[in-house]
N, C-alpha and C positions, 0 to 999 in steps of 0.2 A: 034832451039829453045832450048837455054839451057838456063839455069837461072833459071827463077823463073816461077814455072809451075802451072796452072790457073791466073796468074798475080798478085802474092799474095807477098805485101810490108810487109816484116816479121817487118822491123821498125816502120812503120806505127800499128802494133800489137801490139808492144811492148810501144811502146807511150800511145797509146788505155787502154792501160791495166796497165800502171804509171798511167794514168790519172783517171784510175778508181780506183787504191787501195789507193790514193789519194782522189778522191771525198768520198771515202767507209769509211779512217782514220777521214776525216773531222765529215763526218756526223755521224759516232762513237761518233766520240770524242763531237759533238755540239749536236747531238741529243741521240743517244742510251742511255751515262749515265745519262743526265737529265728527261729523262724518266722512264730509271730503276729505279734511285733515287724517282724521282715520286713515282713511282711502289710499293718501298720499304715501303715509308711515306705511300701511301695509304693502305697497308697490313697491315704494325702496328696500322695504326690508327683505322681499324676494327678489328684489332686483339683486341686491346686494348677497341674498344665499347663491340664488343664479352664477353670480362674479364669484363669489368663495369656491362654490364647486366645481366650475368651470377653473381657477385656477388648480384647487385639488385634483383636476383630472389633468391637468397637464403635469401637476407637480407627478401624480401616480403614474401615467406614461412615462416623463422623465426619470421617473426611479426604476419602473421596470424596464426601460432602453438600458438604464447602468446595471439594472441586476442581470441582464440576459447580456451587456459586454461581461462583467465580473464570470460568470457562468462559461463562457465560450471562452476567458482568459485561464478559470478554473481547470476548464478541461485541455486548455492549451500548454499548461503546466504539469497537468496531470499525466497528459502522454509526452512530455519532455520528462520528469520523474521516472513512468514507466519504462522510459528510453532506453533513461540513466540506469535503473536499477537493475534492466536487462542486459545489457551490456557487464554491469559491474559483478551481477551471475555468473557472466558470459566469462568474463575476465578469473575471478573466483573459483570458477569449474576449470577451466587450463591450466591455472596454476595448482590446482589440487591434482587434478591428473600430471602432467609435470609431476610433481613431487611424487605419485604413487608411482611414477615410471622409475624415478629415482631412486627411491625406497625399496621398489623392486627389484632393481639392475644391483642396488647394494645390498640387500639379503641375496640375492642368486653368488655375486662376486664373493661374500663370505660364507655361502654354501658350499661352491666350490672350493675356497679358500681352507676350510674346516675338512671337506673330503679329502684334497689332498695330503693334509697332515695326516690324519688318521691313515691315509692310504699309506706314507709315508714311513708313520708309527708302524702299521701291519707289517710289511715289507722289513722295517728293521727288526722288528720282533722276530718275524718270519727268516733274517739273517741270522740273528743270533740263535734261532732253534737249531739251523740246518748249520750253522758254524758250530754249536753243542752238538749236535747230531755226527757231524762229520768228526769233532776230535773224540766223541768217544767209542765212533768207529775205526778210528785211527789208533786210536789207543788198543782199543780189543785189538786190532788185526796187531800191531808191535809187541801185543804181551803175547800172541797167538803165535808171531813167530817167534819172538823170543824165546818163548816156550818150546816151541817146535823147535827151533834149534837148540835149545839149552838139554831137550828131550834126545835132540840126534846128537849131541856133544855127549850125555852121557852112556848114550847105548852105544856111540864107538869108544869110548871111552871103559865101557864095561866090557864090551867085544876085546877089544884091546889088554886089556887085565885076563 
């Protein structure tokens, strides 16, 4: 037995083994880089989401830092408004009262005003009744004497005849 010892075709190996670094180049070459290529496109492409929303999240903090100043300036405004508005109530209620004090002082002054005429009126009325009163008590009492005497004129007058 010399030759080739467990029956091992070194050719036969070697064939085996072309045919494999061969099927290995192929499938390299048909498969491995269009997969890495893959590979590569798919890492950029999340790299690249990664970079978009990573920006997207600064730009949304950046917007909500400006909507919460916009919000703190809202309300910064709003109680300089209600400030304003209270005050200009404030203002609006004094001068309304003012005016009803006014309004008031000047109906009282033309209540009195109006009293005293009328009191006025009454009192002249009230002369001219007691000034009526008085001449036609003046009168009765001058025809009363007149009488009386024109009475005592003709009873010494008749006494005397």
């Amino acid at each position: 037995m010399t030759g080739i010892p467990l029956n091992i075709d070194w050719q036969q190996i070697l064939l085996h083994l072309f045919n494999f670094t061969i099927l290995f180049g192929a499938l390299y070459i048909l498969l491995y880089k269009p997969v890495r290529d893959f590979m590569a496109k798919r890492t950029a492409y999340y790299a690249d989401m990664d970079s978009r929303a990573a920006d997207a999240l600064k730009e949304a903090e950046s917007n909500r830092d400006a909507y919460d100043e916009k919000v703190r300036s809202f309300d910064e405004e709003i109680r300089a408004e209600k400030a304003k508005m209270n005050k200009e109530i404030s203002d609006q209620r004094d001068h309304q009262l003012a005016q009803a004090k006014t309004d008031a002082e000047k109906i009282i002054s033309d209540a009195k005003a109006e009293a005293e005429r009328e009191k006025d009126e009454i009192i002249a009325s009230a002369q001219k009744e007691i000034a009526g009163m008085v001449t036609d008590a003046m009168e009765k009492l001058t025809l009363e004497q007149s009488a009386s005497d024109a009475f005592d004129q003709f009873l010494d007058a008749a006494e005397e005849k």
